[in-house]
C-alpha positions as CSV (number, residue, x, y, z in Angstrom):
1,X,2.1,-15.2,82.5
2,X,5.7,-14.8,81.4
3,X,5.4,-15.9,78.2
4,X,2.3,-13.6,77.4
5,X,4.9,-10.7,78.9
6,X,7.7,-11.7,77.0
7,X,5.1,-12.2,73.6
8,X,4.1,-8.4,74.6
9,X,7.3,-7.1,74.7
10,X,8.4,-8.7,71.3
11,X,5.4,-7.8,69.2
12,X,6.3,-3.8,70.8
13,X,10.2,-4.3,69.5
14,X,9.1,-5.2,66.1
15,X,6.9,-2.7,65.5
16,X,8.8,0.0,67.0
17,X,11.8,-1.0,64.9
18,X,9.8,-1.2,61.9
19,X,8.3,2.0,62.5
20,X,12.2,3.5,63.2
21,X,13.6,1.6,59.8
22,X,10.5,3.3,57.7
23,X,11.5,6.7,59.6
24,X,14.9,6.3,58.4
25,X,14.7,4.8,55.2
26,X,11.4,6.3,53.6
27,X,13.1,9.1,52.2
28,X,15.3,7.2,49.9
29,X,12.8,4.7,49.4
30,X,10.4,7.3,48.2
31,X,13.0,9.1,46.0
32,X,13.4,5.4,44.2
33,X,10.0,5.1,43.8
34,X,9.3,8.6,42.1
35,X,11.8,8.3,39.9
36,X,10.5,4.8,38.8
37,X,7.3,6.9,38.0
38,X,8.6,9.5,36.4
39,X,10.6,7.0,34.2
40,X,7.6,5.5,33.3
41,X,5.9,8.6,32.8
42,X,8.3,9.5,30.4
43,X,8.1,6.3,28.3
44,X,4.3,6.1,28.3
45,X,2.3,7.9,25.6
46,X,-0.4,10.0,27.2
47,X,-3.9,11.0,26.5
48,X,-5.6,14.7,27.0
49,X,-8.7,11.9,28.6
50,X,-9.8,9.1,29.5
51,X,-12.5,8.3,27.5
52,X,-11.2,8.0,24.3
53,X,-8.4,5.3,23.8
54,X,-4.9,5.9,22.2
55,X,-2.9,2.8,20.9
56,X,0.1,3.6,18.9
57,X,1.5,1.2,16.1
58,X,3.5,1.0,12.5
59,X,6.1,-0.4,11.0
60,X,9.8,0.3,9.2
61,X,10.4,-1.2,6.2
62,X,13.5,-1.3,4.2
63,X,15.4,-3.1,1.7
64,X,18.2,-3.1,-0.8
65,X,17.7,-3.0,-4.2
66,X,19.3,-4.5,-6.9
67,X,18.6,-3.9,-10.7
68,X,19.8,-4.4,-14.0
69,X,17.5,-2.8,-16.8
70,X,19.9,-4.4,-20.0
71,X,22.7,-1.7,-20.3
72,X,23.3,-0.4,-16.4
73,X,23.3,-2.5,-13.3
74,X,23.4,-1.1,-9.7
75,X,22.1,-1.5,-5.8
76,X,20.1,1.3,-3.9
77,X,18.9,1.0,0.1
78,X,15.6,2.1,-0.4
79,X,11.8,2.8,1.7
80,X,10.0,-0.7,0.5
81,X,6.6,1.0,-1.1
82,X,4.5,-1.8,-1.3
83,X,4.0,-1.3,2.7
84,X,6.4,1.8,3.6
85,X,7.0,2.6,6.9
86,X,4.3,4.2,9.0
87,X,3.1,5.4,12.4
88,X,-0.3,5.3,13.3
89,X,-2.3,6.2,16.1
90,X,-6.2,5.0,16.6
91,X,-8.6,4.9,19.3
92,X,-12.3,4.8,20.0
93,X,-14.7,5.4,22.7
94,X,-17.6,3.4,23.7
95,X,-21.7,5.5,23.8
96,X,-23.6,2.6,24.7
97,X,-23.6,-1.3,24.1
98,X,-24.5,-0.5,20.4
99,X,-22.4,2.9,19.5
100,X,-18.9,3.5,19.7
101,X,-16.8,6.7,18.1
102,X,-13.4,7.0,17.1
103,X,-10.6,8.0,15.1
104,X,-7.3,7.2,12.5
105,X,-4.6,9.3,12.3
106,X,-1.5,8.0,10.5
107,X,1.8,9.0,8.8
108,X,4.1,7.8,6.2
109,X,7.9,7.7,6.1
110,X,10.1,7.5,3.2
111,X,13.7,8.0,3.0
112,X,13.6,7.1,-0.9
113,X,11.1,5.3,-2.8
114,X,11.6,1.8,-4.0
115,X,9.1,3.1,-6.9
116,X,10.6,6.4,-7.8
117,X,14.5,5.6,-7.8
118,X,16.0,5.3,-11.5
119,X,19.0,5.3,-12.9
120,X,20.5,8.7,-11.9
121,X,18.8,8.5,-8.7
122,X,19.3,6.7,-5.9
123,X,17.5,8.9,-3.6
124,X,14.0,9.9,-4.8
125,X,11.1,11.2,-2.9
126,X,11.6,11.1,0.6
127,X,10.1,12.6,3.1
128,X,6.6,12.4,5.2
129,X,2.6,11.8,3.9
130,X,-0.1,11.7,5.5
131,X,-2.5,8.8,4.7
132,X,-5.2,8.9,6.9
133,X,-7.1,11.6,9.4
134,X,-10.5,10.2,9.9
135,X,-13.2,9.7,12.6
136,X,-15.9,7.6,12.5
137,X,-19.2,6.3,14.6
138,X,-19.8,2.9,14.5
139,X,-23.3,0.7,15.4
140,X,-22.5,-3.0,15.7
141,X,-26.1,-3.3,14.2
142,X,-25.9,-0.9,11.7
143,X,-22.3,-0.4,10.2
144,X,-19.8,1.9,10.3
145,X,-19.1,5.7,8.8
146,X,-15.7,7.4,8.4
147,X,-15.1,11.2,7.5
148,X,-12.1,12.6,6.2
149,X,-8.9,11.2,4.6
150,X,-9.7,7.5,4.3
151,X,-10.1,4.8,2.5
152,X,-12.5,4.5,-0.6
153,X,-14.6,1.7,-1.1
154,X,-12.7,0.0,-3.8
155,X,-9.5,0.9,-2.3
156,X,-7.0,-2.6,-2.5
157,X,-10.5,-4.6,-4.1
158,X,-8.0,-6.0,-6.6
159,X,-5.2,-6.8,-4.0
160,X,-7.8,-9.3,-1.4
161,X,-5.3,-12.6,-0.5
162,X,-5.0,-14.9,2.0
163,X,-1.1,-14.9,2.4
164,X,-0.3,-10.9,3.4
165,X,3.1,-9.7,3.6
166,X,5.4,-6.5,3.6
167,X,7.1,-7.8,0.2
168,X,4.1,-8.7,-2.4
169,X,1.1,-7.0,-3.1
170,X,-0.6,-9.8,-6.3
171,X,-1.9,-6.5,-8.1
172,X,0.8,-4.1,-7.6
173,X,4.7,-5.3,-8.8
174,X,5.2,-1.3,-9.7
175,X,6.7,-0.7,-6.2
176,X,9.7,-1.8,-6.7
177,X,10.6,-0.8,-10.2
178,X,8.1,2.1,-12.1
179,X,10.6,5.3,-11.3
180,X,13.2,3.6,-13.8
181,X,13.6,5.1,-17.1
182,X,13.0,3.2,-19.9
183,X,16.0,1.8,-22.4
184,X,15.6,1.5,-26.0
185,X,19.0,0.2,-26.1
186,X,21.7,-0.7,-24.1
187,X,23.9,2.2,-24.9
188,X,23.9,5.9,-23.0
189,X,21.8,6.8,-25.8
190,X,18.8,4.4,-25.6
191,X,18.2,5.5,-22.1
192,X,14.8,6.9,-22.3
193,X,13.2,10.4,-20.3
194,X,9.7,8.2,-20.4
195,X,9.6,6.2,-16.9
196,X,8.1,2.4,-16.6
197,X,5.1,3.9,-14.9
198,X,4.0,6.1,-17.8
199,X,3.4,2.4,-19.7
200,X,0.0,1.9,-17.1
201,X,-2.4,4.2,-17.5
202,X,0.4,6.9,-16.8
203,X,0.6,6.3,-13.7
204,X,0.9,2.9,-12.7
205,X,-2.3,2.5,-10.3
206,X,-3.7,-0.7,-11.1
207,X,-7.5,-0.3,-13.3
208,X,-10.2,-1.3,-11.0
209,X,-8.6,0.0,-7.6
210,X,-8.9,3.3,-5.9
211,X,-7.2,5.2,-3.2
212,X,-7.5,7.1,-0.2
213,X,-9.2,10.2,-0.5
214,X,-11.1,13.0,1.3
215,X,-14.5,11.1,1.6
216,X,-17.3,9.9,3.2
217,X,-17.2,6.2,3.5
218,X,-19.9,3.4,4.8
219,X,-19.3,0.1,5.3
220,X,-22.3,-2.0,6.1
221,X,-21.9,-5.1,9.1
222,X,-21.2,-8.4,7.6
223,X,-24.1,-10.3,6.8
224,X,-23.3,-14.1,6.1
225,X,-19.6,-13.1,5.4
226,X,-20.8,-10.3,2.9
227,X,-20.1,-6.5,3.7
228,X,-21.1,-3.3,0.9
229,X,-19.1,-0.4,1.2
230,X,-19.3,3.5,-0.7
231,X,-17.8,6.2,-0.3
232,X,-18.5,9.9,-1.8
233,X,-16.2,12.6,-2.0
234,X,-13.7,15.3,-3.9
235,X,-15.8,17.1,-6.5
236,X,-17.5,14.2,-7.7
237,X,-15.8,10.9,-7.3
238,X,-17.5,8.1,-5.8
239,X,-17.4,4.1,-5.9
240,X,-19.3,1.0,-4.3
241,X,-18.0,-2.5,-3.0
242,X,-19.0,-5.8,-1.8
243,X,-16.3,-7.9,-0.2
244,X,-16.7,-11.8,0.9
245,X,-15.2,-13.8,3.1
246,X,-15.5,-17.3,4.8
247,X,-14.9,-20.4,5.0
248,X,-15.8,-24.0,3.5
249,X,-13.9,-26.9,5.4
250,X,-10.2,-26.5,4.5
251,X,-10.6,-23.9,2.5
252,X,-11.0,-20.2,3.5
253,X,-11.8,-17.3,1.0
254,X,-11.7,-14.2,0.2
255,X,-13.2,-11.9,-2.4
256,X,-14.3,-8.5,-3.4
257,X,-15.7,-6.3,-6.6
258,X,-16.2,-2.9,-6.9
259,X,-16.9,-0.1,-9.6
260,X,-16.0,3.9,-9.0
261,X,-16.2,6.7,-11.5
262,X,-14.7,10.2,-11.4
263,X,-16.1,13.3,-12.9
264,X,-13.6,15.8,-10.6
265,X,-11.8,18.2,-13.4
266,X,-8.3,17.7,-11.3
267,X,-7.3,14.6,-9.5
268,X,-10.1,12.2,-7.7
269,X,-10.2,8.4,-7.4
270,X,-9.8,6.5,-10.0
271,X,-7.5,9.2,-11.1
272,X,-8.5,10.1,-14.8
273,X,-5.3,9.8,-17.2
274,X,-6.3,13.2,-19.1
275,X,-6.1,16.0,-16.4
276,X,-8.7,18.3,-17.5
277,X,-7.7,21.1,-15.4
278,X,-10.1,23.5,-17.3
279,X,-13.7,23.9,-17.2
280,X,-14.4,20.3,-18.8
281,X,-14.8,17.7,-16.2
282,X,-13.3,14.7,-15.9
283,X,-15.3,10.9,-17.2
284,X,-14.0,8.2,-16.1
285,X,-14.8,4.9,-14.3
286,X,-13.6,1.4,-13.6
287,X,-14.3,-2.0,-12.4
288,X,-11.9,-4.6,-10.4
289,X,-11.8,-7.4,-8.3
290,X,-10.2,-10.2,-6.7
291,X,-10.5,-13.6,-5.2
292,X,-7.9,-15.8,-2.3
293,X,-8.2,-19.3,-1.6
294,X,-5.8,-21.1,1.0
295,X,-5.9,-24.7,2.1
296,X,-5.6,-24.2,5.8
297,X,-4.1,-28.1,6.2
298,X,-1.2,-27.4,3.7
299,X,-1.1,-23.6,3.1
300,X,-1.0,-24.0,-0.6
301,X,-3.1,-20.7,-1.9
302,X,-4.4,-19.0,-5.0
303,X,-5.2,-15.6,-5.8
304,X,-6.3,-13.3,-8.6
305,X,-6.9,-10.1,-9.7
306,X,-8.2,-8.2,-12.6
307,X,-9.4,-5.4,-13.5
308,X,-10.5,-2.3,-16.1
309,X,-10.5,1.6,-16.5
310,X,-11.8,3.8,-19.1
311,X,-11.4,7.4,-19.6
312,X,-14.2,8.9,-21.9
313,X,-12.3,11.6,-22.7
314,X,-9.0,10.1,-24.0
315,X,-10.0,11.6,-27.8
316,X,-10.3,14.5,-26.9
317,X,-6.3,14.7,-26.4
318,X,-5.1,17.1,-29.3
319,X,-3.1,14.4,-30.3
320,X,-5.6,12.1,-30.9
321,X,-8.3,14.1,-32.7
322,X,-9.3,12.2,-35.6
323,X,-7.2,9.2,-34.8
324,X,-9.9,7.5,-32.3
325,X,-7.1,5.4,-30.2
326,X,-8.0,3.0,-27.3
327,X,-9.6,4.6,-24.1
328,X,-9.3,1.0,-22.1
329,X,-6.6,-0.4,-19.8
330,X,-6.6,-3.7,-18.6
331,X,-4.9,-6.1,-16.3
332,X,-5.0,-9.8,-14.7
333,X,-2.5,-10.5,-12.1
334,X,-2.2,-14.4,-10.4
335,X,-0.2,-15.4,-7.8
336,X,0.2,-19.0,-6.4
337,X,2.3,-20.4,-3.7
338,X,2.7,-21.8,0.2
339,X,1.7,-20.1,3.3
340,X,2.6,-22.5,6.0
341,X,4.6,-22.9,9.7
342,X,7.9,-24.7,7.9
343,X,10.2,-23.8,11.1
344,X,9.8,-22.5,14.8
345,X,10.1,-18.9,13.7
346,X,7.1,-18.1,12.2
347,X,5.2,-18.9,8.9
348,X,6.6,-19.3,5.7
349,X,5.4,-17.6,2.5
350,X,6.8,-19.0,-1.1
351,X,5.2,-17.5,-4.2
352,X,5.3,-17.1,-7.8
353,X,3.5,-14.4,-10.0
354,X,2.6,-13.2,-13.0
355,X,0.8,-9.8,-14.3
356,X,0.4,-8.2,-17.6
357,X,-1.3,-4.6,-18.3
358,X,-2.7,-4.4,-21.9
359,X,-2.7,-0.5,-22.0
360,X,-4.9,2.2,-24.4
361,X,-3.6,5.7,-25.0
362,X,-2.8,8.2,-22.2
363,X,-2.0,11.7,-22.8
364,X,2.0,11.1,-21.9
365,X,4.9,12.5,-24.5
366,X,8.2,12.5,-25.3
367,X,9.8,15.0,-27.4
368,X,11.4,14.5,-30.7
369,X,14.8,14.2,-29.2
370,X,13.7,11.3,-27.0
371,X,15.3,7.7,-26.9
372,X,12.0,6.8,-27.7
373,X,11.9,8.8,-31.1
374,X,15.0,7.7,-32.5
375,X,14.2,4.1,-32.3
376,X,10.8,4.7,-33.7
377,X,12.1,7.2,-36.2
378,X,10.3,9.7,-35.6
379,X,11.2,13.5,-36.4
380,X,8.5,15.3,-34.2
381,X,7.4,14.6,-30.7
382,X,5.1,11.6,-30.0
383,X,2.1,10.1,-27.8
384,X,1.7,6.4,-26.5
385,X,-1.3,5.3,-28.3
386,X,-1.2,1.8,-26.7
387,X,1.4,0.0,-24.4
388,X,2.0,-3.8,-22.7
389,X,3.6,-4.3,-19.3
390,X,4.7,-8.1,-18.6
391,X,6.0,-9.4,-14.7
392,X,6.5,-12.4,-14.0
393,X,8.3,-13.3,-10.2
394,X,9.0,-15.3,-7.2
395,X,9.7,-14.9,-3.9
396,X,10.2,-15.9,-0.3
397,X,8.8,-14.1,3.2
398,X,9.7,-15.7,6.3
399,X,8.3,-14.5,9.7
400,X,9.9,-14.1,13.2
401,X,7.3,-13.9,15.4
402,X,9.2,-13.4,18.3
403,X,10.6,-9.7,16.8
404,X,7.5,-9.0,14.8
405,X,9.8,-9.2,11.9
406,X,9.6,-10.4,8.3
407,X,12.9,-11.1,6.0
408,X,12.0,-10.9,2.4
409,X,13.6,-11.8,-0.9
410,X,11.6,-11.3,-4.3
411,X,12.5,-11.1,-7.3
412,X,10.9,-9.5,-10.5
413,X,11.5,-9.8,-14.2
414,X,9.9,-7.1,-16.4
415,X,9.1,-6.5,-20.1
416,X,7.5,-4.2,-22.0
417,X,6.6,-2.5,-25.2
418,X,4.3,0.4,-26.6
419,X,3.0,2.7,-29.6
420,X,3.2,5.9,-30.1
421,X,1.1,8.5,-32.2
422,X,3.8,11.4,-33.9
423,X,2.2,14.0,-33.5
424,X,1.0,16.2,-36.6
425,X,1.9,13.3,-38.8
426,X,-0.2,10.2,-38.2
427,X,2.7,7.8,-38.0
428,X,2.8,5.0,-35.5
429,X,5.5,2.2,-34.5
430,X,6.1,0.2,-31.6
431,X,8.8,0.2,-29.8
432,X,10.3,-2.6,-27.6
433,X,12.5,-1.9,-24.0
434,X,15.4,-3.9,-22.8
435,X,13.8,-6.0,-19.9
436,X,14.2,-4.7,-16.3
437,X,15.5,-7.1,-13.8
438,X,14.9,-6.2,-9.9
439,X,15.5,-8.1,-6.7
440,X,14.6,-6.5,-3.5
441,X,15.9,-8.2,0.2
442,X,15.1,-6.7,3.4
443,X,12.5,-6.4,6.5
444,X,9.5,-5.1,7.8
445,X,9.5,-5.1,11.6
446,X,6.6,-4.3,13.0
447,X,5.7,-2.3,16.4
């Protein structure tokens, strides 16, 4: 009977003295705990519901430049374009087992483009795009359509590979050079006003591939690894894709072909070299695809690209009336190397590559005071009639997947040469450019 008392009596101490210490202590207690909260509050992106997700993403990417184009040499920090850095922020809400809706917004950061920069300027085009506002509804058994700035359907079909990176895109080595002018020769005087990028199809994007535009877009579920896509927008520019991918053994694949054509009097994807801002429409149209191979065992890989653009209405330039230059551009890009876990970092990525562009006319001049005219010896202004772009490089990517970080070294040799039209005359000659040396180092770091 004593100890039940005593028992009692103990179990009544402890719980009023709990009770007292919570009386006591719960206001600062409490205090901790709602600032804890609103910390977290603060740190946490929020929603205006909660139906429709929100995750937020990106990556930075930057580098340091260095160059030599034959008669200058220097180094530029720069915005890596071949992924530049980017915030995005996607979400999606499911309807039923079937449906689901959602949405893409994201934004791109430059503080100066690795593909702009030339030799007076270290600091070019900087600033914020946008690259993507879209929604879309989705069927698991019937695809998947997106409305509004997106991608097109042939949009990267020429840059499909097994071994992804920030640093190397196989189809498109004009990020890190194509703002540099061009030198005739070595001296202040051979420095050309005509930049690398007027050499393909005046604008360096790469024949057979698109871009984002303002479109409609489907993209059909994958049937036995194969998916179509098209897309229909601007004022009238429209393409059409089917993509692969799959595997057989050791080997996985990828692959992809598409065709577009543009008809939009200004701008449009493919974007027509002759801007026929007047009441004639654009015509043109292209066709491009690629293929990736990796050997999962060894991570030795392949991939290739190709492709070709033609703009019908190249003769009717003013400069070439009568003359009946070449309305094609081509180009074949190959890149082979190692994907593989070498360390306990991450994987590995060694590559070499090689591209060449084999160029037609484009409505691009210089004037008679040009570089580009005194080599050729040429009195009035001129026109390239034909041109030839030549890369060949080699590079290393190593991962840290503990940081979500990539350190990158590539570099890129570069040679070139084109013909120009003088205008009024007739005359032609080709003239040859003092090769362009780049190497970029740097990181993407991913979040």
């Amino acid at each position: 009977m004593k100890f039940r008392i005593l028992g009692a009596a103990l179990v009544a101490s402890s719980f009023a003295l709990t009770t007292a210490q919570a009386a006591d202590f719960g206001g600062d207690c409490c205090a901790d705990l709602e600032e804890r909260i609103a910390e977290l509050e603060a740190t946490t992106a929020r929603k205006g519901n909660r139906k429709v997700s929100l995750t937020i993403s990106g990556h930075v990417n930057h580098a340091v430049m260095f160059w030599d184009d034959g008669g200058e040499s220097n180094a530029y920090v720069v915005s890596n374009e071949t992924s530049r850095s980017r915030v995005r922020f996607r979400g999606k809400a499911k309807i039923t087992s079937d449906w689901s809706a959602g949405y893409r917004l994201e934004l791109g950061f430059r503080s100066t483009r690795s593909d702009r920069v030339d030799q007076n300027n270290d600091s070019a085009g900087g600033g914020v795009d946008l690259r993507y506002s879209t929604w879309f509804i989705k069927s698991k058994t019937f695809g998947q359509l997106n409305v509004g700035l997106t991608e097109t359907a042939t949009q990267g079909i020429t840059e499909l590979t097994q071994a992804s990176s920030g640093a190397h895109k196989n189809a498109d080595p004009e990020d890190y050079f194509s703002g540099f002018q061009l030198r005739t020769a070595p001296g202040a005087a051979g420095l050309s006003g005509l930049e690398w990028r007027r050499l393909v199809k005046d604008n360096f994007v790469q024949p057979g591939e698109s871009s984002r535009e303002n479109t409609v877009a489907y993209k059909s579920p994958s049937i036995a690894g194969f998916n179509l896509m098209a897309s229909y927008g601007e004022d009238d520019s429209w393409d059409v894709a089917l993509r692969y991918a799959g595997e057989f053994g050791d080997l996985k694949v990828k692959a992809g072909i598409g065709y577009g054509a543009n008809t939009e009097a200004d701008g449009g994807s493919p974007a027509c070299i002759v801007n026929n801002t007047g009441t004639t429409d654009a015509d043109c149209e292209q066709i491009g695809g690629s293929a990736s191979v990796i050997h999962v065992p060894t991570g030795l890989y392949l991939t290739v690209g190709a492709g070709q653009f033609t703009d019908n209405q190249t003769n009717q330039v003013a400069a070439f009336n009568g003359v009946n230059v070449d309305d094609e551009h081509t180009f074949y890009g190959i890149t082979a190397g190692v994907y593989q876990r070498f360390n306990t970092l991450g994987k590995t990525m060694i590559f070499g590559e090689y591209f060449d562009h084999d160029g037609g006319a484009n409505d691009r001049n210089v004037g008679a005071g040009d570089a580009v005219a005194t080599a050729a010896g040429f009195a009035n202004a001129s026109n390239i009639s034909s041109s030839d772009v030549e890369v060949y490089g080699f590079g290393i990517v190593q991962k840290i997947d503990a940081a979500a970080m990539e350190l990158y070294t590539v570099y890129r040799h570069i040679e070139g040469d084109a013909t120009f039209l003088e205008q009024g005359t007739g005359n032609t000659a080709n003239v040859a450019f003092e090769d362009l040396d780049v190497v970029m180092t740097g990181a993407r770091i991913k979040f």
